[in-house]
PDB file of the backbone (N, CA, C, O) and the ligand in Angstrom, with CONECT records:
HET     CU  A 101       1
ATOM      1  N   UNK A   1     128.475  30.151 174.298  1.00  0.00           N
ATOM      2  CA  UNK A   1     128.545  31.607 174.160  1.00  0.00           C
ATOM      3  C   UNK A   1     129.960  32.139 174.366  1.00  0.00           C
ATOM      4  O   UNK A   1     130.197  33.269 173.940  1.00  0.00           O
ATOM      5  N   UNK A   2     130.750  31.576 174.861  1.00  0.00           N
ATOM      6  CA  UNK A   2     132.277  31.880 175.138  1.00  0.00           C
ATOM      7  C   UNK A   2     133.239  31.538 174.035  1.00  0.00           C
ATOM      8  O   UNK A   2     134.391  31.971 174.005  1.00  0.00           O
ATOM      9  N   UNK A   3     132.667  30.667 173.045  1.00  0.00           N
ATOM     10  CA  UNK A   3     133.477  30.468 171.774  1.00  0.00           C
ATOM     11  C   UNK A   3     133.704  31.345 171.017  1.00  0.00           C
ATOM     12  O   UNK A   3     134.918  31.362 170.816  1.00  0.00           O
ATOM     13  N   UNK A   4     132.971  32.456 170.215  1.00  0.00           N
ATOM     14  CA  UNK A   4     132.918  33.192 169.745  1.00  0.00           C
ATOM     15  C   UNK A   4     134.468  34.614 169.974  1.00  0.00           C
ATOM     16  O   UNK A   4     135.327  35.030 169.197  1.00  0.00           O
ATOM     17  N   UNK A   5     134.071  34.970 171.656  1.00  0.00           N
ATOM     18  CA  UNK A   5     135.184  35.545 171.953  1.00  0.00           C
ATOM     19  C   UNK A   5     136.434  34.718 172.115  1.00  0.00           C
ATOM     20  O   UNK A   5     137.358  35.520 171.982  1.00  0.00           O
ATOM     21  N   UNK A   6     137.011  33.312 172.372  1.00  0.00           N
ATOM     22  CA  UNK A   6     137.938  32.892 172.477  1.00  0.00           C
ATOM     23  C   UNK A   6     138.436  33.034 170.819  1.00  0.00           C
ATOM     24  O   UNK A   6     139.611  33.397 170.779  1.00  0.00           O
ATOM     25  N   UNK A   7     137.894  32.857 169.587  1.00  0.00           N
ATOM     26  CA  UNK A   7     138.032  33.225 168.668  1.00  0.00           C
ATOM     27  C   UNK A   7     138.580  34.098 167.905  1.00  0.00           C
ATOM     28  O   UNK A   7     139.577  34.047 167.185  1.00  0.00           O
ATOM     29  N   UNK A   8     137.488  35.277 168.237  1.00  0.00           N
ATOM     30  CA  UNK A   8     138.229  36.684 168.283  1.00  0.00           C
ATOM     31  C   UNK A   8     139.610  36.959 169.044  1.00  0.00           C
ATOM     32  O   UNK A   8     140.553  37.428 168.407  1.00  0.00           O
ATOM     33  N   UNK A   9     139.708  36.715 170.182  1.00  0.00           N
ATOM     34  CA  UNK A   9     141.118  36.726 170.834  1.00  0.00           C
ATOM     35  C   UNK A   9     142.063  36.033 170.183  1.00  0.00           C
ATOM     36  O   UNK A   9     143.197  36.513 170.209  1.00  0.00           O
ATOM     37  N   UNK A  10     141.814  34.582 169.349  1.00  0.00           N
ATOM     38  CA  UNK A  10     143.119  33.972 168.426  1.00  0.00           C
ATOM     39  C   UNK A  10     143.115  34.543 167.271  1.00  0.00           C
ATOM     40  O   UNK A  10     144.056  34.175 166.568  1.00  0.00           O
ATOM     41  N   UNK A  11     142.186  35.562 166.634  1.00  0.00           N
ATOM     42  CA  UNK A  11     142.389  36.019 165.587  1.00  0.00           C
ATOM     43  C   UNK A  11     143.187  36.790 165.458  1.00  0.00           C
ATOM     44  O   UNK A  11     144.095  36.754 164.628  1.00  0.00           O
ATOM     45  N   UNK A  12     142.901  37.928 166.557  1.00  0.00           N
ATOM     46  CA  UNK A  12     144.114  39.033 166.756  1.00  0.00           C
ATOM     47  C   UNK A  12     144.844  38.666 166.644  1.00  0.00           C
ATOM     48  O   UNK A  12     145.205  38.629 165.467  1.00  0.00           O
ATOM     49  N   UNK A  13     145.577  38.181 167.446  1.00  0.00           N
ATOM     50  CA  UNK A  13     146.851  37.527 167.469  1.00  0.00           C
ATOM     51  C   UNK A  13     147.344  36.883 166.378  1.00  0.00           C
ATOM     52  O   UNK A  13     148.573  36.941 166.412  1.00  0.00           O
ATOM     53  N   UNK A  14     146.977  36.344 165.504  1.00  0.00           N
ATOM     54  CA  UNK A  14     146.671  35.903 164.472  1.00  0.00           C
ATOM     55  C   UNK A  14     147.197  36.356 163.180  1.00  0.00           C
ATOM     56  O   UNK A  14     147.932  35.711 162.433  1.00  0.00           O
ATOM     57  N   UNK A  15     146.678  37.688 162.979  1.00  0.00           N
ATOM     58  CA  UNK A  15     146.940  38.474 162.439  1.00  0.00           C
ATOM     59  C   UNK A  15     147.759  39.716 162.955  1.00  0.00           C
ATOM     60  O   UNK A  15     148.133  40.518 162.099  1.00  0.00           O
ATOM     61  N   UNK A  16     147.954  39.861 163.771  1.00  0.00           N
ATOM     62  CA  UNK A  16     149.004  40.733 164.436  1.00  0.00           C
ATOM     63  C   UNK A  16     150.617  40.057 164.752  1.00  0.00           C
ATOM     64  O   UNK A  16     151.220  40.488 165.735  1.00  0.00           O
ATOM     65  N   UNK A  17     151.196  39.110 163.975  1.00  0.00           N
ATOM     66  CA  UNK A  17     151.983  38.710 164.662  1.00  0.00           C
ATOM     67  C   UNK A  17     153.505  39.595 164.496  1.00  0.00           C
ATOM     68  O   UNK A  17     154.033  40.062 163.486  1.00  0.00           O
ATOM     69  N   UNK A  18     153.937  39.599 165.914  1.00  0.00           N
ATOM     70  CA  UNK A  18     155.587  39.755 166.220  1.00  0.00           C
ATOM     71  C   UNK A  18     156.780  40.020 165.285  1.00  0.00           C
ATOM     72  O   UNK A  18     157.498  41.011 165.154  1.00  0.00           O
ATOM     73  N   UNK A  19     156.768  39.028 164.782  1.00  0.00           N
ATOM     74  CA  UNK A  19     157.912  38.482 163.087  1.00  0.00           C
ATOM     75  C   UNK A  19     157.277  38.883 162.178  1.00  0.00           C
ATOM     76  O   UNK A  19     157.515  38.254 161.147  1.00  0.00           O
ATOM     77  N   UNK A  20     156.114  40.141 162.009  1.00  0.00           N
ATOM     78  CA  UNK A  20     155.686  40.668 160.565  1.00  0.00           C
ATOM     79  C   UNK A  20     156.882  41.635 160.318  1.00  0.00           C
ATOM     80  O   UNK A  20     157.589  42.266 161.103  1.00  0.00           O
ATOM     81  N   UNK A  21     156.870  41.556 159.231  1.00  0.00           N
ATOM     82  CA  UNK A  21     157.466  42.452 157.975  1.00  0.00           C
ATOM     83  C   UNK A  21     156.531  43.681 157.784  1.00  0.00           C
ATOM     84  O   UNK A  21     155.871  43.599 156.748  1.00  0.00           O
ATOM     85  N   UNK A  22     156.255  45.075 158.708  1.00  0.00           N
ATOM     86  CA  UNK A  22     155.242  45.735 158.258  1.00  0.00           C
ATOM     87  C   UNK A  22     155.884  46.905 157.117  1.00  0.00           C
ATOM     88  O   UNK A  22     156.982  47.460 157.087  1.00  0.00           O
ATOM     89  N   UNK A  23     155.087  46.972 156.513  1.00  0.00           N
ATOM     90  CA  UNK A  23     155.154  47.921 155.108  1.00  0.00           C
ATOM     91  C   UNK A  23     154.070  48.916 155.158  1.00  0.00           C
ATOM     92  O   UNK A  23     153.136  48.612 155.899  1.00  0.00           O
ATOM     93  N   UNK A  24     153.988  50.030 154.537  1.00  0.00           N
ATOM     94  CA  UNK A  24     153.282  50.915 154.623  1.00  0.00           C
ATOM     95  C   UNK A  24     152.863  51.814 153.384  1.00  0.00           C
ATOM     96  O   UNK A  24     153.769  52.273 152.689  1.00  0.00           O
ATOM     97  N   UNK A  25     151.800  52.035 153.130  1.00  0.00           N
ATOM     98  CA  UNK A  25     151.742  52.088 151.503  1.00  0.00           C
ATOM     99  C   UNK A  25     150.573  53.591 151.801  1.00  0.00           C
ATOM    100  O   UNK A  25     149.622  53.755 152.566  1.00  0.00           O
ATOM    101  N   UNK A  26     151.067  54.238 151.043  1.00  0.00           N
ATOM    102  CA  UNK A  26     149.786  55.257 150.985  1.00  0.00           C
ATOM    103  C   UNK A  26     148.653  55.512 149.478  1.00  0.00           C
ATOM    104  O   UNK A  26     148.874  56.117 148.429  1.00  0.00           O
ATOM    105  N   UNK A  27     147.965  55.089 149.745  1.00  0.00           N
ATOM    106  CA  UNK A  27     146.216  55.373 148.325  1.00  0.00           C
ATOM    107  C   UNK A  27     146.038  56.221 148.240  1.00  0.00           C
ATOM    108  O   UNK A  27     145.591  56.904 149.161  1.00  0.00           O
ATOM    109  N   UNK A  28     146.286  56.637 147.111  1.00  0.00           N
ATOM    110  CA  UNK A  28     145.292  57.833 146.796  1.00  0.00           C
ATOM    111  C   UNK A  28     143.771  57.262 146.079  1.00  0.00           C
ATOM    112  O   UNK A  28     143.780  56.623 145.027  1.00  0.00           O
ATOM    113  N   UNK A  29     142.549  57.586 146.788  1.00  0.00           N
ATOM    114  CA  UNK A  29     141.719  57.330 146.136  1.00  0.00           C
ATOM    115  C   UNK A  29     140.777  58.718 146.313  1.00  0.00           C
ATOM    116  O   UNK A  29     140.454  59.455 147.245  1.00  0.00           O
ATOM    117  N   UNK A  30     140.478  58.616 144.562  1.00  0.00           N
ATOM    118  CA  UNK A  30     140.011  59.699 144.125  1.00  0.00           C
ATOM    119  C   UNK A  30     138.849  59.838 144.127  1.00  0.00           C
ATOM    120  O   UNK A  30     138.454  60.875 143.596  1.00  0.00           O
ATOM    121  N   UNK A  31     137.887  58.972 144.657  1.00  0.00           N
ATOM    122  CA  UNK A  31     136.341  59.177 144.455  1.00  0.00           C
ATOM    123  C   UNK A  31     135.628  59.375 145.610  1.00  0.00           C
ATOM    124  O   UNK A  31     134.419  59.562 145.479  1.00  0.00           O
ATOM    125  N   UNK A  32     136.275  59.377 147.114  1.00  0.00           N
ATOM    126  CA  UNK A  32     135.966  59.905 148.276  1.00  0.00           C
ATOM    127  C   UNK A  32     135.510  61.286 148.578  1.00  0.00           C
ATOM    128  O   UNK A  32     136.316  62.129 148.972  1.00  0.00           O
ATOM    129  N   UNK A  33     134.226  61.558 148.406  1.00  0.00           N
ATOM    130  CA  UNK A  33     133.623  62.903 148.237  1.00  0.00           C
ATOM    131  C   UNK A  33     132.970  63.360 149.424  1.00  0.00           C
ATOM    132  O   UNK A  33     132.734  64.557 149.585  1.00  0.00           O
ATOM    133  N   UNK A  34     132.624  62.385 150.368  1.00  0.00           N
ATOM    134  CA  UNK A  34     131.754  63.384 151.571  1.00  0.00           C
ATOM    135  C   UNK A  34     132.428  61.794 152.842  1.00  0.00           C
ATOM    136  O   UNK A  34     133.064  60.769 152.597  1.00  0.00           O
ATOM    137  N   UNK A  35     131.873  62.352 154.072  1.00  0.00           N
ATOM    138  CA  UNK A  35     132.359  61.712 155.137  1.00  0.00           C
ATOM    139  C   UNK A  35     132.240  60.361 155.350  1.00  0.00           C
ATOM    140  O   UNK A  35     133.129  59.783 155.975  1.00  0.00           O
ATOM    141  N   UNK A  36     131.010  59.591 154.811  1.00  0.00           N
ATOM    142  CA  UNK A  36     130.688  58.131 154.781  1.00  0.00           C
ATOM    143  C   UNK A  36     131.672  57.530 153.977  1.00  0.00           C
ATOM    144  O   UNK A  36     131.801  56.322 154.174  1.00  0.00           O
ATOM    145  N   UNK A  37     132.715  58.248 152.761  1.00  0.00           N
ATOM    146  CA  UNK A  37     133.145  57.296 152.073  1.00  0.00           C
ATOM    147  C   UNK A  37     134.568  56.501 152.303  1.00  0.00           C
ATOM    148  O   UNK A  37     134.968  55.494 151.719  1.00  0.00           O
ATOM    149  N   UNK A  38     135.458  57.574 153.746  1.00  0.00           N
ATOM    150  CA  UNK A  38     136.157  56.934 154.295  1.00  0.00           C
ATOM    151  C   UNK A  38     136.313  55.795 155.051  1.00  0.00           C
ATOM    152  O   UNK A  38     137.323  55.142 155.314  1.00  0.00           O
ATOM    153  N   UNK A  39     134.494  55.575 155.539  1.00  0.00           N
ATOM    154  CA  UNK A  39     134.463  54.399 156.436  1.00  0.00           C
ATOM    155  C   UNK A  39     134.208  53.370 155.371  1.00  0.00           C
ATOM    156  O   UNK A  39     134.358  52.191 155.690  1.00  0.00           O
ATOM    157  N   UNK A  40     133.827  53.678 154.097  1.00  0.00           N
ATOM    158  CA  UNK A  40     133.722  52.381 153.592  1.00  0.00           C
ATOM    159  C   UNK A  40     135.214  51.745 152.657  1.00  0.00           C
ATOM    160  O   UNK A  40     135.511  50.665 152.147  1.00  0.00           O
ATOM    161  N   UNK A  41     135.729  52.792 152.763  1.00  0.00           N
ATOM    162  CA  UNK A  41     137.186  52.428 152.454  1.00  0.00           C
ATOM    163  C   UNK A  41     138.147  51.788 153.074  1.00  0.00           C
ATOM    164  O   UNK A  41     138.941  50.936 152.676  1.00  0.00           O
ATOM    165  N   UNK A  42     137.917  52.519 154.554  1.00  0.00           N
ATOM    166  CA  UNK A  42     138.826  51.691 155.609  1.00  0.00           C
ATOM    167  C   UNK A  42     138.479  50.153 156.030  1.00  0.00           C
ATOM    168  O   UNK A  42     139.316  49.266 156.197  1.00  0.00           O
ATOM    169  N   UNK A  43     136.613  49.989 156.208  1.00  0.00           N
ATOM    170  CA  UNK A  43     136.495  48.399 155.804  1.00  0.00           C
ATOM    171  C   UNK A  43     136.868  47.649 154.982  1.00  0.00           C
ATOM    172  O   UNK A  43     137.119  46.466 155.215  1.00  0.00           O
ATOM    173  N   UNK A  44     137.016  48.434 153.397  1.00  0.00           N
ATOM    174  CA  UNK A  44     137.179  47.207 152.643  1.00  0.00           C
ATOM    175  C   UNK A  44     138.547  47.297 153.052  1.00  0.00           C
ATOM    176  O   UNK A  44     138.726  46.138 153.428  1.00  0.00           O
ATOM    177  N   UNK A  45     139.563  47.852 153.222  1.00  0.00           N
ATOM    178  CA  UNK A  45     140.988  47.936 153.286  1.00  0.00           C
ATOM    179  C   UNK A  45     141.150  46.714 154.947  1.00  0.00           C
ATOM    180  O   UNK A  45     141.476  45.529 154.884  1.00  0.00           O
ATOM    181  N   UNK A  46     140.995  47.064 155.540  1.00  0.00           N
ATOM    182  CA  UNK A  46     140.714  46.283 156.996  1.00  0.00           C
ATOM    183  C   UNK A  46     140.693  44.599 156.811  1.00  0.00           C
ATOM    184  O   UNK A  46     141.219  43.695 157.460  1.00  0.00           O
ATOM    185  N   UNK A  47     139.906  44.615 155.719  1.00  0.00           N
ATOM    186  CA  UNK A  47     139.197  43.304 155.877  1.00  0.00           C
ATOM    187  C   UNK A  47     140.477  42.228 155.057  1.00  0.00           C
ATOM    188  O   UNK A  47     140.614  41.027 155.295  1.00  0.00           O
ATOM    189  N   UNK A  48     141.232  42.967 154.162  1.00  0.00           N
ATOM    190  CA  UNK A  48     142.145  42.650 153.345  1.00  0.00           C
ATOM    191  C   UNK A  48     143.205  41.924 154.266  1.00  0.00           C
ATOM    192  O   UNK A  48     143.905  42.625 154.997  1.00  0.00           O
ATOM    193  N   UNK A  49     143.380  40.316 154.263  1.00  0.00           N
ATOM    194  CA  UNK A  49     143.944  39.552 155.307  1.00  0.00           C
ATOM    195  C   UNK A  49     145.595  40.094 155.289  1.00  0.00           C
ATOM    196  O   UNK A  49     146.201  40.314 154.240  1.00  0.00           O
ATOM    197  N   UNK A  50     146.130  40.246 156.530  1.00  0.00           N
ATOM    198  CA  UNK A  50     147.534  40.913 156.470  1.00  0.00           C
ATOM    199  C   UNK A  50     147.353  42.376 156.622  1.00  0.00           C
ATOM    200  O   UNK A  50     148.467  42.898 156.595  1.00  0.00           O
ATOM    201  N   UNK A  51     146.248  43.406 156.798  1.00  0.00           N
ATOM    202  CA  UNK A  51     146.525  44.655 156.786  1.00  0.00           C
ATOM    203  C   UNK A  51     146.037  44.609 158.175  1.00  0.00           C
ATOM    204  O   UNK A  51     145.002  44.097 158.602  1.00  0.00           O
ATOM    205  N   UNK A  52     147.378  45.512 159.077  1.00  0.00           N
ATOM    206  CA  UNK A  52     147.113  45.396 160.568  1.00  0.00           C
ATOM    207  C   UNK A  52     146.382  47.037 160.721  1.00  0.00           C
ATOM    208  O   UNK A  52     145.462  47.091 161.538  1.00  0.00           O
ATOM    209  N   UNK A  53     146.692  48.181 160.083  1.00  0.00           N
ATOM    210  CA  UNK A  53     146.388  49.136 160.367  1.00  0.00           C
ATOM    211  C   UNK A  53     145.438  50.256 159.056  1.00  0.00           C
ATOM    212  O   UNK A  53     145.485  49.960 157.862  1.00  0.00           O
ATOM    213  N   UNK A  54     144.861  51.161 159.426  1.00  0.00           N
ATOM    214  CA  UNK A  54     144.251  51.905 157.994  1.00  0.00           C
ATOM    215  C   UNK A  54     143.854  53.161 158.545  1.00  0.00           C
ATOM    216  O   UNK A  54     143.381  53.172 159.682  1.00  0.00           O
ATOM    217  N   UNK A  55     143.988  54.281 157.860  1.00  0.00           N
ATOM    218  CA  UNK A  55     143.774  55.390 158.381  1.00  0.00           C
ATOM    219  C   UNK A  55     143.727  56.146 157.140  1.00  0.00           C
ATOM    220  O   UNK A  55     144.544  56.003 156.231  1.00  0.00           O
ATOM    221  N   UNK A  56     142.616  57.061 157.127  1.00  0.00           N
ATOM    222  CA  UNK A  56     141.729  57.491 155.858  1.00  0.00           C
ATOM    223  C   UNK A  56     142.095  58.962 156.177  1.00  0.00           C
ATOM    224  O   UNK A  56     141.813  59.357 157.309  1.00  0.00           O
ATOM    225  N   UNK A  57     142.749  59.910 155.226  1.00  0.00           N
ATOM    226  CA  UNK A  57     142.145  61.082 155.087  1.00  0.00           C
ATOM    227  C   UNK A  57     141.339  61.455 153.646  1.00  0.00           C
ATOM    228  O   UNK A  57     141.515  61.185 152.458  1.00  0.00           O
ATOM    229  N   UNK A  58     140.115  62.422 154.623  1.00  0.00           N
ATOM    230  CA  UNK A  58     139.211  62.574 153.320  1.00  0.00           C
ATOM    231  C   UNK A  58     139.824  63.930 152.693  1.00  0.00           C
ATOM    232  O   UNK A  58     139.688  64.180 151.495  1.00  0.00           O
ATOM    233  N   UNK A  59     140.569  64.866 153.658  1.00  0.00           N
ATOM    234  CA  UNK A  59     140.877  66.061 152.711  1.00  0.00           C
ATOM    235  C   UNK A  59     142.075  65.852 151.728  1.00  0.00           C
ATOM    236  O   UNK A  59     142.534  66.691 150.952  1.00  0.00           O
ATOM    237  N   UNK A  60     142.431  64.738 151.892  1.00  0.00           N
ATOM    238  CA  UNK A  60     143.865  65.062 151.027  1.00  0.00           C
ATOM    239  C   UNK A  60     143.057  63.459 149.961  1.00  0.00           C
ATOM    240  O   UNK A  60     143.710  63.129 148.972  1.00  0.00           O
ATOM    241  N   UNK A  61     142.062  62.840 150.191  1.00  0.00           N
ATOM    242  CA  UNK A  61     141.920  61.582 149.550  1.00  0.00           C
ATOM    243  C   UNK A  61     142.778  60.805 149.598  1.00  0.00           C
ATOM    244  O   UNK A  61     143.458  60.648 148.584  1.00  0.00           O
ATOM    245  N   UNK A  62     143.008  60.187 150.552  1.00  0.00           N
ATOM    246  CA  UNK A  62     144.293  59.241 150.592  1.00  0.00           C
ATOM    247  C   UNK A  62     144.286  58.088 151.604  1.00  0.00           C
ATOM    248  O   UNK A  62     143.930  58.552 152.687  1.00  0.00           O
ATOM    249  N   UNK A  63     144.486  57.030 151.673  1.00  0.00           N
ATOM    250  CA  UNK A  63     144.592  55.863 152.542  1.00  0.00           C
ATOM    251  C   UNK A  63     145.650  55.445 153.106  1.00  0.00           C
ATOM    252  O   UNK A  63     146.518  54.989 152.361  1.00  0.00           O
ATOM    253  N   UNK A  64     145.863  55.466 154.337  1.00  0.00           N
ATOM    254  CA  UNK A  64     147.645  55.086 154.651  1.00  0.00           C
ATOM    255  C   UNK A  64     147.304  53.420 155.247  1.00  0.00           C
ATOM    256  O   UNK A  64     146.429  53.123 156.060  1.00  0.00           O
ATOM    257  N   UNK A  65     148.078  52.676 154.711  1.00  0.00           N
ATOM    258  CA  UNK A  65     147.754  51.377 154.860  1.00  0.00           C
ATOM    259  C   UNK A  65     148.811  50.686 155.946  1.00  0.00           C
ATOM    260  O   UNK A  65     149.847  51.341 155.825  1.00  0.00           O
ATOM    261  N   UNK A  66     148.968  49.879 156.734  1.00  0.00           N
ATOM    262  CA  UNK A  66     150.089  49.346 157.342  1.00  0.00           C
ATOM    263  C   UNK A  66     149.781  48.017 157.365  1.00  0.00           C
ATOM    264  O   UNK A  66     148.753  47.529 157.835  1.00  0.00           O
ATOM    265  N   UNK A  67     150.731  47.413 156.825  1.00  0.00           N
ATOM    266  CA  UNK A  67     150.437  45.569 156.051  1.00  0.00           C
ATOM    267  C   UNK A  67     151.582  45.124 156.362  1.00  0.00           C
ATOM    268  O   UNK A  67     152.582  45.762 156.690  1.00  0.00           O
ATOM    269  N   UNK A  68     151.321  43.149 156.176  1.00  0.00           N
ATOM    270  CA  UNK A  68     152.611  42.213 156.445  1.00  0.00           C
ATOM    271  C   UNK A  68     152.144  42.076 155.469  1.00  0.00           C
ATOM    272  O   UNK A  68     150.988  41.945 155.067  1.00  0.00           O
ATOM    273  N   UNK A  69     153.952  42.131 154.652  1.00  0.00           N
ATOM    274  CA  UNK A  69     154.036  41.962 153.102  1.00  0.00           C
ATOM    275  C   UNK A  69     153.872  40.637 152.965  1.00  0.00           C
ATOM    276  O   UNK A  69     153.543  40.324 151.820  1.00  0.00           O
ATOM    277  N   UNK A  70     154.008  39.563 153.876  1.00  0.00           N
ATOM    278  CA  UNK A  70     154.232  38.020 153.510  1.00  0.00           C
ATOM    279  C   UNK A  70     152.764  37.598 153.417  1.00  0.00           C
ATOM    280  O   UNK A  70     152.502  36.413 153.209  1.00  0.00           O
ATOM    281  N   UNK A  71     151.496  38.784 153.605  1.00  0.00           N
ATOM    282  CA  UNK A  71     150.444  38.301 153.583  1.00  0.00           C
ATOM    283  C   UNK A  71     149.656  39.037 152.549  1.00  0.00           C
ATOM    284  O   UNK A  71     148.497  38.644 152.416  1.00  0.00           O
ATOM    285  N   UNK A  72     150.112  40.189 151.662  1.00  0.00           N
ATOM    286  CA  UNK A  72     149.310  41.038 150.994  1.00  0.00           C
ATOM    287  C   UNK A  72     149.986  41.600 150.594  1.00  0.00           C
ATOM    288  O   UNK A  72     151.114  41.580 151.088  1.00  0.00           O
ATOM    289  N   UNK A  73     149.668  42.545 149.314  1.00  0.00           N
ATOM    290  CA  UNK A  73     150.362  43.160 148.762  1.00  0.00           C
ATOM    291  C   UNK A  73     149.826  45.247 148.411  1.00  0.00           C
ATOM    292  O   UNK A  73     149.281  45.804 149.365  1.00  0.00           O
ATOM    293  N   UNK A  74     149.982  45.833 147.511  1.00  0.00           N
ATOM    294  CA  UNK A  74     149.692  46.767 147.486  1.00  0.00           C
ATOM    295  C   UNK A  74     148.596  46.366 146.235  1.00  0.00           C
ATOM    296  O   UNK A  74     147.424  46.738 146.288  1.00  0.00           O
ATOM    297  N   UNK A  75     149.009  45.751 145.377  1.00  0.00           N
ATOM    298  CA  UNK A  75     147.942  45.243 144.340  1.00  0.00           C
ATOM    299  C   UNK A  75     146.632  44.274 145.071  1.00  0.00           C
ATOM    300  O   UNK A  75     145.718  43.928 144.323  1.00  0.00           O
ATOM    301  N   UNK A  76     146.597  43.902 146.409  1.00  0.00           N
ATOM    302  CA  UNK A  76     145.721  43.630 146.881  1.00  0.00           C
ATOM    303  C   UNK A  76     144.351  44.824 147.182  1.00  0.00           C
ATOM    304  O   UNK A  76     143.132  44.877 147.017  1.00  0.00           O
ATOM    305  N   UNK A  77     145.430  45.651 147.703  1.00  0.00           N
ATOM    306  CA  UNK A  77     144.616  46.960 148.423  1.00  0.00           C
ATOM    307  C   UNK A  77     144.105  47.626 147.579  1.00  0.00           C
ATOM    308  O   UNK A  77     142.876  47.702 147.563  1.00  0.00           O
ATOM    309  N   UNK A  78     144.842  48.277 146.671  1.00  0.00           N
ATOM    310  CA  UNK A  78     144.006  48.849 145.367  1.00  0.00           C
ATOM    311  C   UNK A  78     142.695  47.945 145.198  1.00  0.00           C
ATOM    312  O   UNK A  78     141.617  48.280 145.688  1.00  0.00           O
ATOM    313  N   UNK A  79     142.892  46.713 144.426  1.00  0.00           N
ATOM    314  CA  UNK A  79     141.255  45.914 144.492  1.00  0.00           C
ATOM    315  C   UNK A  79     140.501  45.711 145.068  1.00  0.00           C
ATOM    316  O   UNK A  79     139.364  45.494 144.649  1.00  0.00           O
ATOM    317  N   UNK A  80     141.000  45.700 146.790  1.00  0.00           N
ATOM    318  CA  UNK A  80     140.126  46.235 147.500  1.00  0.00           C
ATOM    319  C   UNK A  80     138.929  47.337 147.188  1.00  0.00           C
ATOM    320  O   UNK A  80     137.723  47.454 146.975  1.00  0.00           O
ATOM    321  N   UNK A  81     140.230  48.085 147.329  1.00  0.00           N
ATOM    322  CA  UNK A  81     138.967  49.430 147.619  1.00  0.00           C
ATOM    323  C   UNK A  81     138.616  49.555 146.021  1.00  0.00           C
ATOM    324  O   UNK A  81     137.917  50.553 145.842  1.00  0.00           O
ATOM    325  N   UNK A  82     138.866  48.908 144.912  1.00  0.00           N
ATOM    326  CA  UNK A  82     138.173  49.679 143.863  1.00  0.00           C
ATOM    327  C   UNK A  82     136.971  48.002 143.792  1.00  0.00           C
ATOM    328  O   UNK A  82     135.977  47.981 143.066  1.00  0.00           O
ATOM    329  N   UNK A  83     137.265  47.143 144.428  1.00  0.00           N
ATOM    330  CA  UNK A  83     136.006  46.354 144.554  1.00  0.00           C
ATOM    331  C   UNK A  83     135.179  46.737 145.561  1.00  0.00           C
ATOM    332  O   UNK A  83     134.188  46.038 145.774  1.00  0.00           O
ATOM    333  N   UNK A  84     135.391  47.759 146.264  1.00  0.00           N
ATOM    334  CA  UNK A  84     133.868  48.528 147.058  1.00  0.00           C
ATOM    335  C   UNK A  84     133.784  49.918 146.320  1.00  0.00           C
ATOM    336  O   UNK A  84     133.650  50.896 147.055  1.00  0.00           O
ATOM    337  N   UNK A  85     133.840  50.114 145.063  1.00  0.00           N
ATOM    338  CA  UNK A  85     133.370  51.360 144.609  1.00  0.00           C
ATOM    339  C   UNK A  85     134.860  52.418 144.688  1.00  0.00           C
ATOM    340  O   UNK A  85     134.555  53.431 144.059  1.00  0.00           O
ATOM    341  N   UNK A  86     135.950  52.522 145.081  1.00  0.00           N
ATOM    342  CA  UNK A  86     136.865  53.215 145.020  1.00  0.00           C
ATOM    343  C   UNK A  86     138.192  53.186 144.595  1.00  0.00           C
ATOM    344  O   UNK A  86     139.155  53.363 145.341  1.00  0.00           O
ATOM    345  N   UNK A  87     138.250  52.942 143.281  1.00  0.00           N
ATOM    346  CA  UNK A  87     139.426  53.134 142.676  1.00  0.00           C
ATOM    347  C   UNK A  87     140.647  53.754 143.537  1.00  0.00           C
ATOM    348  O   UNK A  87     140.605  54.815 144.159  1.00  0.00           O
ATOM    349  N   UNK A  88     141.816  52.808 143.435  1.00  0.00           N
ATOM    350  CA  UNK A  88     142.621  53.844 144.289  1.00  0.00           C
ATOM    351  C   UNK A  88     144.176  53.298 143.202  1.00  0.00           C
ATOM    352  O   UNK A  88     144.290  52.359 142.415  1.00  0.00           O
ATOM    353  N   UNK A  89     145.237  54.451 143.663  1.00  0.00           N
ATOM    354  CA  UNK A  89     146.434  54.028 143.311  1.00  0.00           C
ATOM    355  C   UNK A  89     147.608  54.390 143.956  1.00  0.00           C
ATOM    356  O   UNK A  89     147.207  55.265 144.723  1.00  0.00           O
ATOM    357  N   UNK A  90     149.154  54.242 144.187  1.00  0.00           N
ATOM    358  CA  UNK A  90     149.825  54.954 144.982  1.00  0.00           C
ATOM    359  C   UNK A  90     149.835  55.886 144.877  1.00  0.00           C
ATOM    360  O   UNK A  90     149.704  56.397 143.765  1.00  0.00           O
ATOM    361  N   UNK A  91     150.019  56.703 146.152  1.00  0.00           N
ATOM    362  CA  UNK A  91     149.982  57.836 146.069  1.00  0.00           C
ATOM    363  C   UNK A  91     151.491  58.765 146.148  1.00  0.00           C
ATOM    364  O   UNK A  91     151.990  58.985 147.251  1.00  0.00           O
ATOM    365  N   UNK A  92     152.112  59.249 144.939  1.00  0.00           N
ATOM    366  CA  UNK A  92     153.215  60.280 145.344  1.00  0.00           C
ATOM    367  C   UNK A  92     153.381  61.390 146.216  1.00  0.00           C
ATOM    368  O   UNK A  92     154.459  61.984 146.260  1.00  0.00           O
TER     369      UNK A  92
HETATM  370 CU    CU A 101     130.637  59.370 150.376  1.00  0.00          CU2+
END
C-alpha cells in the first residue's frame, strides 16, 4: 500500500524538474461555453507530459499553459484539447 505514494512522489519530481526550460503559451479555445468545460480542458492540457502548470479562463476562453519545451510543444496542446472536444489555437 505504500508503493503507490512513493510513486506519486517520484513522479512529481519527475516532471517538475529544476533545469526545465519553462515556456508559456496562451489557447484560445473557442468552444468553452458554461463552467464544466474548463475542467475538462485543464485535464486534457495537465495530462500532456511536460506541462507543469494550466489555468483556464472561461470569460475570455483562453488557456494559459506553462510547459518544458524539451518535453512538449504548443502543437501538442492544441491536440490535446481539440482531442477532448476543444479546438484551440494561439491566442493573440
Ligand atoms: Cu461546458
Amino acid at each position: 500500500m505504500r508503493k503507490p505514494l512513493a510513486l506519486f512522489v517520484l513522479t512529481s519530481v519527475v516532471t517538475a524538474p529544476v533545469w526545465a526550460a519553462p515556456q508559456t503559451v496562451t489557447l484560445a479555445v473557442s468552444k468553452m461555453t458554461c463552467a464544466a468545460c474548463p475542467i475538462t480542458v485543464k485535464k486534457a492540457l495537465s495530462r500532456v507530459p511536460g506541462v507543469t502548470e494550466v489555468s483556464v479562463n472561461l470569460e475570455k476562453k483562453q488557456a494559459t499553459v506553462l510547459f518544458d519545451d524539451s518535453k512538449t510543444n504548443v502543437q501538442a496542446l492544441t491536440k490535446a484539447t481539440g482531442d477532448a472536444g476543444y479546438p484551440s489555437s494561439v491566442a493573440r
